[in-house]
N, C-alpha and C positions, 0 to 999 in steps of 0.2 A: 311173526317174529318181531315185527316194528312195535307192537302194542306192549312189550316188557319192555325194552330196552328206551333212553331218553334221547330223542333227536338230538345233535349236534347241536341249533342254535339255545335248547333250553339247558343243556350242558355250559354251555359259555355264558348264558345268561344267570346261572347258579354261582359261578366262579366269581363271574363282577359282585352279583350283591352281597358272598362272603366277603370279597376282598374292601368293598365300599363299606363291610360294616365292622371291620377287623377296622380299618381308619382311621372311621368315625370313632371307635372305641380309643384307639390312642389318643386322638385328638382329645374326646373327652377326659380324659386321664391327664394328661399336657395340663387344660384349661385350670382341672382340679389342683393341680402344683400350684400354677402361678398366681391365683386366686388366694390359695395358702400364703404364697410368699410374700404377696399384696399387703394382704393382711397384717402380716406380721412388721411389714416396712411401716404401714400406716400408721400401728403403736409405737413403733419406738420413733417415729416422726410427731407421734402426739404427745411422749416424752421429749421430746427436745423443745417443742413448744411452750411446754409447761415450765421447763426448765428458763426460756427466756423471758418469759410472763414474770418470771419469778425475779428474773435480774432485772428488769428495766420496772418492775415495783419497786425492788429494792437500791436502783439508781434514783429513782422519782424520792424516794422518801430520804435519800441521803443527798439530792440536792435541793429539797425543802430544807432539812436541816441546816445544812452550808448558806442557803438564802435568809434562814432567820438567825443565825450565828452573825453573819455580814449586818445584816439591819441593826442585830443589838451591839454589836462594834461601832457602829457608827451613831448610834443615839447614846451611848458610852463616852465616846468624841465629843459627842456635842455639848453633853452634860459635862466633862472635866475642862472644854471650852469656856461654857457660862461660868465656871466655879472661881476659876481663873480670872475670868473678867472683874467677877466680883472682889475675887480679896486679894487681888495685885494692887498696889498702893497707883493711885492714878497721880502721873506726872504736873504739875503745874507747870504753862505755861507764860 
């Protein structure tokens, strides 16, 4: 009669490795989401990066501008300066 039927401890020992492989299987499932979601954070973080790349060129090349705008103000200056020096009637002392 013992040779059909399954002992008790391989009975309970059947039960743990369904239940250890049911789990394991959410778990894997779980990992699979958050890997997706990973994913999908890292491009739209690759987009925001791109996005600032974008502004601090576009700050870099509109305070190049601003610095060669000031330089030619001021060599502007300089020259209505000299002009001035030259054809204002100089005083006798």
């Amino acid at each position: 009669m013992y040779d059909r039927c399954m002992d008790l401890p391989q009975i309970v020992l059947l039960v743990i490795i369904v239940a250890v492989g049911v789990i394991l299987i959410v778990i894997g499932v779980q990992i699979i989401g958050l890997l997706k979601d990973a994913k999908e954070t890292m491009r739209k973080a690759d987009l925001v990066l791109e996005d600032v790349g974008f502004l601090t060129r576009s700050l870099t090349r509109g305070g190049t501008a601003l610095g060669n705008m000031l330089t030619s103000l001021q060599s502007g200056m300089q020259l209505v300066g000299l002009v001035t020096k030259v054809l204002a009637p100089k005083e006798k002392k």
